[in-house]
Structures are given as structure tokens and as C-alpha cells.
PAPA-777966 format. One record per residue (C-alpha): z, y, x; residue number from 1. Coordinates in steps of 0.001 Angstrom, whole numbers, plus 500000, padded with zeros to 6 digits. Each point is the difference from the previous one (the first is absolute). Example, Ala and Ser with C-alpha at 12.3 -4.5 7.8 and 13.67 -1.06 7.14 Angstrom:
% PAPA-777966
      pz      py      px    i
  507800  495500  512300    1
  499340  503440  501370    2
//
This chain:
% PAPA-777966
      pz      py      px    i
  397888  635558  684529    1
  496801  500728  498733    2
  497257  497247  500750    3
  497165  501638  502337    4
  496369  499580  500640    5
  497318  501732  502145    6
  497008  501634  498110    7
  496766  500634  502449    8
  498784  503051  499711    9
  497098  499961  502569   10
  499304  497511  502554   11
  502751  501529  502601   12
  502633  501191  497460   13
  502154  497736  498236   14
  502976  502120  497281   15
  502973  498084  499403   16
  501158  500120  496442   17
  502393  498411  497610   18
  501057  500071  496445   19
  501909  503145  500481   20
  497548  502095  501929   21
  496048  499384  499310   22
  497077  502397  499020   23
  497584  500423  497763   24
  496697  501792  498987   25
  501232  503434  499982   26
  501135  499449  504527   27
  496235  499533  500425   28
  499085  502963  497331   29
  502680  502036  501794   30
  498696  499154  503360   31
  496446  500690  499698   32
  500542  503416  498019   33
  502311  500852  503065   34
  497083  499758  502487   35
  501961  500584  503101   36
  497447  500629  503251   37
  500376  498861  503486   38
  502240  502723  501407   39
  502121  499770  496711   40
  503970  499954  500565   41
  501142  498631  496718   42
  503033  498752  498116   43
  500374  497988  496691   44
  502971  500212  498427   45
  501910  496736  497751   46
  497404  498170  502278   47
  501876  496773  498714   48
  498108  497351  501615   49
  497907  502349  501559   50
  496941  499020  498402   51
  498310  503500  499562   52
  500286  500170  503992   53
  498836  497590  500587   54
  496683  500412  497932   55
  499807  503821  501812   56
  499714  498104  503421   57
  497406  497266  498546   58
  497918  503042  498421   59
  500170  503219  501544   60
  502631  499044  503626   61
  501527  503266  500088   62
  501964  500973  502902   63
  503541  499029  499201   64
  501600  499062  496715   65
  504047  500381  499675   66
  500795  497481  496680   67
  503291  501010  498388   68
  502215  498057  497342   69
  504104  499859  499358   70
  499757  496151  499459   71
  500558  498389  503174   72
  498307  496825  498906   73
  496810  501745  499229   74
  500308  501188  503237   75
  500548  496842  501747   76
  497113  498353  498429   77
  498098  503172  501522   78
  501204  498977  503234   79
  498635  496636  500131   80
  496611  501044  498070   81
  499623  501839  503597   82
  501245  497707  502445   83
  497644  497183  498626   84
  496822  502536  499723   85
  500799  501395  503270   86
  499946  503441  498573   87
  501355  503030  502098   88
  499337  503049  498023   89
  502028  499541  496816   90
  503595  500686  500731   91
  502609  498516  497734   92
  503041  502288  498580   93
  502640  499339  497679   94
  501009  503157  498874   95
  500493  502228  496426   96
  497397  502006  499777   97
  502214  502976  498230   98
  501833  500062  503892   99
  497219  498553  502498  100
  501224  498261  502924  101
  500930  501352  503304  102
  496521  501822  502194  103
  497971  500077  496766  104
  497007  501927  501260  105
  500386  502733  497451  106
  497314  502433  499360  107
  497796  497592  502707  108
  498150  497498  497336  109
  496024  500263  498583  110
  500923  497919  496630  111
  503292  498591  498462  112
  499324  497435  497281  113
  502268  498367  497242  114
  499459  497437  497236  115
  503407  501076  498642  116
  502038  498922  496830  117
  498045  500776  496544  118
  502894  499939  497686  119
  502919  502151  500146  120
  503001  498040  500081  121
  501104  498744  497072  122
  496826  499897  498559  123
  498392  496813  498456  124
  501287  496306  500677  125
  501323  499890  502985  126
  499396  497033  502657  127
  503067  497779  500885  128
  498871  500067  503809  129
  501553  503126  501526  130
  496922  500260  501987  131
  497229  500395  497387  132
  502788  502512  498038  133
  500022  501747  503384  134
  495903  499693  500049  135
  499477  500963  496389  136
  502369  502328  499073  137
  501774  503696  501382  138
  502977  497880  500838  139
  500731  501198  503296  140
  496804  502664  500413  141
  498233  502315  497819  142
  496776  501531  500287  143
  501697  503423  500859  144
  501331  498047  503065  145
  496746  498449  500781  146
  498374  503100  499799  147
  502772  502060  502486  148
  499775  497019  502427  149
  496488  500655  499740  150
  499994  503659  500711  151
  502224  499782  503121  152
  498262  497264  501738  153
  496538  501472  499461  154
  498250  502859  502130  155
  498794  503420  498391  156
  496275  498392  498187  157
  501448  496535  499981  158
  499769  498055  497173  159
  502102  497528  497622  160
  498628  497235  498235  161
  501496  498921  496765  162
  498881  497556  497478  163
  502066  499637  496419  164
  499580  499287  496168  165
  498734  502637  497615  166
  502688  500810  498226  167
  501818  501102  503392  168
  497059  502463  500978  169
  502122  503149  499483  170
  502543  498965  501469  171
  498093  499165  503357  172
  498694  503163  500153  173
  502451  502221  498855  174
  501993  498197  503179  175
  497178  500524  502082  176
  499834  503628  499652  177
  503571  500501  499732  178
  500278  498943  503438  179
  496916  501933  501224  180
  497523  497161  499914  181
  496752  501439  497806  182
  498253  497072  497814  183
  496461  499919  501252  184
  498756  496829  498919  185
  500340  497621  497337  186
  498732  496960  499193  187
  500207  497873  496929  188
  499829  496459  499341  189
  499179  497746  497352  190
  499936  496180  499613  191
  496554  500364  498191  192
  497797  502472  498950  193
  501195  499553  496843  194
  503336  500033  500871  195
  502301  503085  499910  196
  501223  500756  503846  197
  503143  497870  501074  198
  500319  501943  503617  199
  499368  503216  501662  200
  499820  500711  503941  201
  500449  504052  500538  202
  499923  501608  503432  203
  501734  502877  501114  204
  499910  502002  502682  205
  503199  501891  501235  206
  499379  503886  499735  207
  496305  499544  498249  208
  498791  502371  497890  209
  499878  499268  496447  210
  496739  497702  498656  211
  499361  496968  499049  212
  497224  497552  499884  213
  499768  497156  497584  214
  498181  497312  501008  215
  498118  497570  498051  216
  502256  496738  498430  217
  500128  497158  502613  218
  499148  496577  497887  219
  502086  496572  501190  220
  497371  498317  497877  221
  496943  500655  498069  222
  499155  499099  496476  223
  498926  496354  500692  224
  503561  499480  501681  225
  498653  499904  503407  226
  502075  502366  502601  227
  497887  502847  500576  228
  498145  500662  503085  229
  502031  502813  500895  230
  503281  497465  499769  231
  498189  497332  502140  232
  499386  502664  502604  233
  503663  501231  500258  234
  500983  495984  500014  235
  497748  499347  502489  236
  500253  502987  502055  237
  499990  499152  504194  238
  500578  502111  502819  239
  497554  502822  500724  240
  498034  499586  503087  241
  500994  501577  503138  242
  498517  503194  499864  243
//
């Protein structure tokens, strides 16, 4: 069994994690370009330890966030992430996200995001831990199937959140639009601003109308090695205020 420790996230939330399920910088990149609002219904799918939740309720609190992975232990470490924050507006599932799970609200949800596999499978060295294979590559999903999942969970003008590597950026969109979701905003990201980008974050938004705006590179760090201001913001992020 994988040895497990609790990360804090804000003063209220605490994420259980362990060597097979953790997070890095691209949950809080991913979570931040998602923006959710108040009144947002939301779902992340491969939540794994449901970290990009997690930062949507510390940042932005939408309404309700549904956090789907096939890996029941992900999910189980979910389960006690919320039971020791107290937290009653993520809802756990363990479910494939190419079937759903029983009362999926289709066509009901504001924003679906995934942090899903980069490689396809096959693809690269592959990690002995079944988890990270299932985390990093199209082992048991591909972006078609994130993309579908998307589109039937989302309402007309909702919008999926993606982020990826380069080198898959056709891929993601020709998914996207194959399944009726129009790209309408992409991000890329770089290391440093020297640095070629390493990560993109698109949005689409199912039944858009073609155009897209590209927004200026997000830096991790600037050219003294410092993370950039932008970076400490998104790390540092807190609830909004009540309005």
C-alpha cells in the first residue's frame, strides 16, 4: 500500500496524497485558467487525488464540483481529503469517464476540466507504477474520450478546460471539435522566457463559434530564477470575498 501524507492547501483544506497519486504545477495552472464562479456546477475528470478541486474551492468556491477517476484508491484518498477538511461540495466518484456513472447530470454542468494523460500509450518510458502509466499515458483514456465525456456532461455555452504538451496540440483540438466543443482559448506556457513552452491550457466551449484568442505566455519563473509574479499569485490564490 502506498505510504500517505496530507498536503495543506489553505488553512481549512488539507489533500491527502501518496506516492501513487500527487500533483503538480500544471493542477494549480489548470485550476486558475479554469476560473469557475460561484454558481459554477463543475466536474474534473482523472481528478486522482483530487487536487485541482480542491484548489477550485480554495480560489474561486464554485457551486458543486463532481471529481471523477477509475482508480479506486485515488478515490479513497479523495474521500478522506474531505472528511478531514469538512468539505461538502466536492462529491467523490469512481467511475470511467468513456461510460460516466449512474445520474451523471448530463447536459447540466458550467465547466468540465481534465489534466489528462500526455502520451499516447506506448509512447516514451513507461513508469513501473500502474498508476502514473494510468496518469501519464492513453492507457485506459484518450483525449477523444476526454473530450466526448466532456461534451455530454456540459450545457449548450459550457466550457472544457484542458491543459497538455505541445506536441499534442492538434490532437486536443481536433478532439475538441470533433465532438462539438469549439477551441476558444489557448494559453501557453513556458518555464522561462527564454524557454520554449512545455504546456498549453485551451478552452472550449461546446457549440461555439469558431475563434480563437491567444493569450500572452504565462512565465513559472523570470530570468533571475525567481517564480514570476503571475505564478506566486496562482500559488497563493485564496477565496474571493463574499460578494
Amino acid at each position: 500500500m502506498a505510504e500517505k501524507k496530507f498536503e495543506k492547501i489553505s488553512e481549512k483544506l488539507s489533500l491527502a496524497v501518496s506516492d501513487e497519486h500527487s500533483f503538480g504545477t500544471d493542477a494549480f495552472l489548470l485550476a486558475s485558467f479554469s476560473a469557475p464562479r460561484r454558481k459554477d456546477m463543475v466536474c474534473d475528470l482523472g481528478t486522482g487525488c483530487g487536487i485541482i478541486p480542491f484548489l477550485m474551492k480554495k480560489g474561486f468556491s464554485p457551486k458543486l464540483i463532481y471529481a471523477v477517476d477509475i482508480q479506486e484508491n485515488a478515490i479513497n484518498l479523495l474521500k478522506e481529503s474531505i472528511s478531514v477538511s469538512g468539505v461538502d461540495d466536492i462529491i467523490p466518484i469512481c467511475a470511467d469517464l468513456k461510460t460516466l456513472w449512474e445520474d451523471a447530470p448530463i447536459g447540466k454542468l458550467d465547466i468540465v476540466s481534465c489534466n489528462p494523460p500526455y502520451k499516447v500509450s506506448g509512447a516514451g518510458i513507461e513508469s513501473e507504477l500502474t498508476a502514473h502509466k494510468i496518469a501519464r499515458h492513453e492507457i485506459l483514456c484518450n483525449i477523444d474520450d476526454v473530450c466526448k465525456a466532456g461534451a455530454k456532461l456540459l450545457k449548450f455555452g459550457g466550457k472544457l478546460c484542458i491543459c497538455n504538451r505541445p506536441e499534442r496540440l492538434s490532437d486536443v483540438i481536433f478532439a475538441m471539435k470533433n465532438n462539438g466543443i469549439e477551441p476558444k482559448t489557448i494559453r501557453f506556457v513556458s518555464k522561462t522566457p527564454s524557454d520554449a513552452p512545455w504546456l498549453f491550457l485551451i478552452e472550449g466551449r461546446k457549440g461555439g463559434k469558431p475563434f480563437m484568442n491567444v493569450m500572452k505566455n504565462l512565465y513559472i519563473k523570470d530570468e533571475n530564477g525567481n517564480f514570476s509574479e503571475e505564478m506566486m499569485s496562482i500559488y497563493e490564490r485564496e477565496a474571493r470575498e463574499e460578494e
